[in-house]
N, C-alpha and C positions, 0 to 999 in steps of 0.2 A: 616197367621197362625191361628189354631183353640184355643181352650179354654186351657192355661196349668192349673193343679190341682194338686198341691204341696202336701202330707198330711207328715206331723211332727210325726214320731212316736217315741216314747219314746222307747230302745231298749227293748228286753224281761229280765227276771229275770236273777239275780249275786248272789254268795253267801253272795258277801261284795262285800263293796268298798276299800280294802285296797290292790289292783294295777289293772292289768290288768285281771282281771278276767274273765274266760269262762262263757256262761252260763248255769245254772242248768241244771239237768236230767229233771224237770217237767215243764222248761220255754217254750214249744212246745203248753203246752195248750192254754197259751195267744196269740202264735202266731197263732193258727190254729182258736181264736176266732175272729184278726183279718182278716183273709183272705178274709171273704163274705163284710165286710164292705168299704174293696179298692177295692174289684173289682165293690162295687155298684157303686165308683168314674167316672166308663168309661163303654164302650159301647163296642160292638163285634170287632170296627173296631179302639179302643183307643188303642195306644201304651204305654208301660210303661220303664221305666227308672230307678230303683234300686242302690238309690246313700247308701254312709255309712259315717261312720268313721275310723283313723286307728285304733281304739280300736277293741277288742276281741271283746266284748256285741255287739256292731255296728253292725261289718260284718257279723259275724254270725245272726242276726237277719231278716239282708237286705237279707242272700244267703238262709235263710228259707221263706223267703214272696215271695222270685222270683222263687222258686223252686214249690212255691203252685199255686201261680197266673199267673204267664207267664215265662216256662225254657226255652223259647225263648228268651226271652228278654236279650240286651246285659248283660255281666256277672256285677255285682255289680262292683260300681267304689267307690273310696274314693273322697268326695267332702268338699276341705278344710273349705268350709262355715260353715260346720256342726257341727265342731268340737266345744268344750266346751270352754268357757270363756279363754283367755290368762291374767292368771297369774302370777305374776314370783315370783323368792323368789333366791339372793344371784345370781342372772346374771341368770337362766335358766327357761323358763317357764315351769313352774308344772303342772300335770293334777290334777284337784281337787281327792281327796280320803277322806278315814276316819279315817289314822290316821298319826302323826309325821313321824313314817317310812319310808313311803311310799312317804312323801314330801322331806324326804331327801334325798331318794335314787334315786329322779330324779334332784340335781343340778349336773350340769355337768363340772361348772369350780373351783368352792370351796366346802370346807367339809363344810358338814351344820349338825352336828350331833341330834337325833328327839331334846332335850331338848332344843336347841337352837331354834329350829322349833316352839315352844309352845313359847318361851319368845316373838315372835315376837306378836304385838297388833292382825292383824289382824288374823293370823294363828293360834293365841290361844281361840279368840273368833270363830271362823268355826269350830276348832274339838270340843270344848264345847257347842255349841249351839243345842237345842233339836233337831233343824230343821237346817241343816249347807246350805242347797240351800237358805234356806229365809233369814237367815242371809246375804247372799251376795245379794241376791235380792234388801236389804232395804237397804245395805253397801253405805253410799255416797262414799268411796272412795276407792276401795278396790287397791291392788298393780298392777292392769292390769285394763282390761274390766269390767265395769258396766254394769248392768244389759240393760241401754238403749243404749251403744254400741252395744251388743251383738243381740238386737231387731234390729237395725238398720241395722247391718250386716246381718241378717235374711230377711227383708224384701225387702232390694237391692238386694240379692243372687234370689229372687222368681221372681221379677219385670223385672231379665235379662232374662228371657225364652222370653220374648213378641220378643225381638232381634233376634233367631231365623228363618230363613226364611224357615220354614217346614209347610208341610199341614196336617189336621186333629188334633184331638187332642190328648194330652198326660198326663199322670199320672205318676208324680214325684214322689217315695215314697223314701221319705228322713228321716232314722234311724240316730236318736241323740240321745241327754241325757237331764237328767232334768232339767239342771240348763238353756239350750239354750228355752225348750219350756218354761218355768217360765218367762222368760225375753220377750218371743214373747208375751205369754198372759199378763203379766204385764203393758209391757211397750210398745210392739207394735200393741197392740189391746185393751189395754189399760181396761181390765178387773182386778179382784180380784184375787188375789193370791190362787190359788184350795188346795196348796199343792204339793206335791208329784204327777204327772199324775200315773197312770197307769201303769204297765207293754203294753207296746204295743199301746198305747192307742195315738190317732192321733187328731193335731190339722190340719184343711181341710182350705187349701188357693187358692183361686180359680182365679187368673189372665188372664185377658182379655184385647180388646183394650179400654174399657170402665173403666178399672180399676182393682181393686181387691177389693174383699169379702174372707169372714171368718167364719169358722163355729168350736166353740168347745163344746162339751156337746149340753147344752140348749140353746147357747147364739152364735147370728147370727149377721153378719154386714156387712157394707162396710166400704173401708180406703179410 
């Protein structure tokens, strides 16, 4: 099999994170600034792969990148890797958001009403923390997935393409969220915490039988 080349993109703009939100009227511009830079990923003859998440931001971002870069290419799939940290709270796992609400309205076997949500240690320090993705980044113990689970799940999910018994090569673009690229750059590439990525903004994983490399920003490597 040929070179696979993973790129991580952070999905485009939300108004908020307090549920499943579409994205903006103006989030098109981030996507349309990604489009030259995945397609630099491959060649005339590279095939591409359009994974997502089941969130709104996700898929909508994957069915606008595939619609610019190759509407050939099969239709966007939801790939469970991608998904954001497994949290739980009262028996159900939660999707991270930004506020009580929002974390209540996703248990599904007991009332968790928000205030209740806040008395919990960790749930009241994430919606008060300036930055709630760092928070759980630097969380030794949060009530699911830490940050170097969630790198490790990432790095297993990229390392199974080489398994594949196909020829040429392929360009994986796999739209996630911030909390999963925080965790790849933190912890499984083992850089500085940036922040917040980007609306759209991709970390480039490049898998061979030689190994795997990395490219984010300015900062280049092998694992």
């Amino acid at each position: 099999m040929g070179d696979v080349t993973l790129a991580f993109l952070r999905h485009a703009k939300v108004p908020s994170h307090k549920g499943d939100m579409p994205l903006t009227e103006d989030a098109h511009g981030d996507i349309e600034a990604a489009v030259p830079r995945i397609k630099a990923l491959g060649g005339d003859e590279t095939r591409y792969l359009f994974l997502g998440t089941q969130t709104n931001r996700s898929r909508q971002t994957a069915e606008a990148l595939r619609a610019a870069i190759d509407p050939d290419a099969p239709e966007v799939q939801p790939a469970f890797a991608l998904r954001n940290p497994d949290i739980h709270l009262a028996g159900s796992r939660v999707e991270m958001g930004s506020t009580p609400e929002f974390f209540a309205s996703q248990c599904e076997h007991l009332a968790m009403p928000p205030e209740a949500v806040l008395a919990h240690p960790f749930y009241h320090g994430f919606l008060t923390a300036p930055d709630r993705i760092e928070f759980w980044v630097h969380h030794a113990s949060p009530p699911g997935e830490d940050a170097a689970a969630v790198a490790r799940r990432i790095l297993h999910f990229a390392a199974s393409f080489q398994a594949a018994p196909q020829e040429g090569d392929l360009v994986v673009v796999a739209v996630t969220h911030s909390p999963v690229m925080r965790a790849i750059l933190t912890q499984g590439l083992k850089l500085t915490d940036p922040g917040e990525p980007g609306w759209v903004e991709e970390i480039v994983l490049k898998v061979g039988a030689d190994g795997m490399s990395y490219r984010f920003r300015d900062s280049s490597g092998t694992l």
